[in-house]
C-alpha positions in Angstrom: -7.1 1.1 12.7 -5.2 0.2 9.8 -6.9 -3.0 9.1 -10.1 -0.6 9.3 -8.3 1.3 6.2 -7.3 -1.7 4.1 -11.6 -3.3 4.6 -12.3 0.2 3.4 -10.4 0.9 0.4 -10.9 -3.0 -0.4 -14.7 -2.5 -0.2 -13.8 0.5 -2.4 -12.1 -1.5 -5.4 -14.3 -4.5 -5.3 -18.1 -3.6 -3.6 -21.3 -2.9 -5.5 -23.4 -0.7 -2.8 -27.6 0.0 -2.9 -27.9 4.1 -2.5 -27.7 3.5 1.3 -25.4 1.3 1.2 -22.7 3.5 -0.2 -24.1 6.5 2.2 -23.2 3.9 4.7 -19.6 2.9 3.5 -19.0 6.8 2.6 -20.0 7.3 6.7 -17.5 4.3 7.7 -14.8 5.8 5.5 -14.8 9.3 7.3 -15.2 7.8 10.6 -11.9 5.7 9.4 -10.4 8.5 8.3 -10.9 10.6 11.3 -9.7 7.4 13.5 -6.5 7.7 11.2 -5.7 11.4 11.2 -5.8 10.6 15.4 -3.4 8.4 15.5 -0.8 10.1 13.5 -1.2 13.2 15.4 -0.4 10.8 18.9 3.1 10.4 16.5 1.0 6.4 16.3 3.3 4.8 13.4 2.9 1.7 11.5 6.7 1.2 11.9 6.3 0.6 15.6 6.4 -3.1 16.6 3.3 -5.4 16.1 2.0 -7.0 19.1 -1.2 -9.4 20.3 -2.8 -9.1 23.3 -3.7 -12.6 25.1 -6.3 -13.6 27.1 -4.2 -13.1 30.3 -4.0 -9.5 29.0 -0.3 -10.2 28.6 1.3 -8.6 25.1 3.2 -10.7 22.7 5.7 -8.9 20.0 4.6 -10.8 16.0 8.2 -12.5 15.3 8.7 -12.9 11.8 7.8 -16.6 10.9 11.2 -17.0 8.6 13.4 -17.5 11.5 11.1 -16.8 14.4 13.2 -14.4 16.1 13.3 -11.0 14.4 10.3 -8.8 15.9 7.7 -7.3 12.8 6.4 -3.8 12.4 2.8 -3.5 12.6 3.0 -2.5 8.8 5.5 -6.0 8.3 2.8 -8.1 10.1 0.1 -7.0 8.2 2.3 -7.5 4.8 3.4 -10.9 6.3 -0.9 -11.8 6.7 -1.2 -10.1 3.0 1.3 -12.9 1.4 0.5 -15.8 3.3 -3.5 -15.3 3.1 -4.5 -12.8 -0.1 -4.7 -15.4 -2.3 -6.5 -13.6 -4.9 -4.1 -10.6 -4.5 -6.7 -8.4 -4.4 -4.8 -6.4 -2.2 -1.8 -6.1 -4.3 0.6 -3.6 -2.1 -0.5 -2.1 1.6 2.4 0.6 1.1 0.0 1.6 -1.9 -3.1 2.4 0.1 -3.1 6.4 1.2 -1.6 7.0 4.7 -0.6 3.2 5.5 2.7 2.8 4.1 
């Protein structure tokens, strides 16, 4: 859900919408919303560990990639994929977007 927040409050800095296109993107942003305000009331943090589910269904804690043994936080792993691949910055800080950090 949080990489639902951070496509809609990118689309939000950088997207030109049509009419219906932003009726559309104003629809996905309350639906993302609503998905959000769910998982904090299930206590759901972004400081709990990151994890990947693999084909075998098995689920794998995100180590940090500097010495491969320290487990991330979801919130780390995403700020870990921010660094490595946002090479435009467009992104700028995660902790920054509403809610996330």
């Amino acid at each position: 859900m949080l990489q639902l927040k951070i496509g809609i409050t990118q689309m939000g800095r950088y997207a030109k919408f049509t009419a219906r296109g932003l009726d559309l993107f104003r629809q996905m942003e309350r639906e993302t919303d609503d998905l959000l305000a769910s998982t904090w009331k299930l206590n759901l943090s972004p400081d709990a560990p990151a994890t990947i589910a693999r084909s075998d269904g098995a689920l794998i804690g995100i180590r940090d990639k500097a010495d491969g043994r320290r487990h991330l936080s979801i919130l780390e792993s995403l700020e870990a994929h921010e660094k490595e691949f946002d090479l435009y910055r467009q992104c700028v800080d995660l902790r920054a977007i509403p809610r996330l950090g």
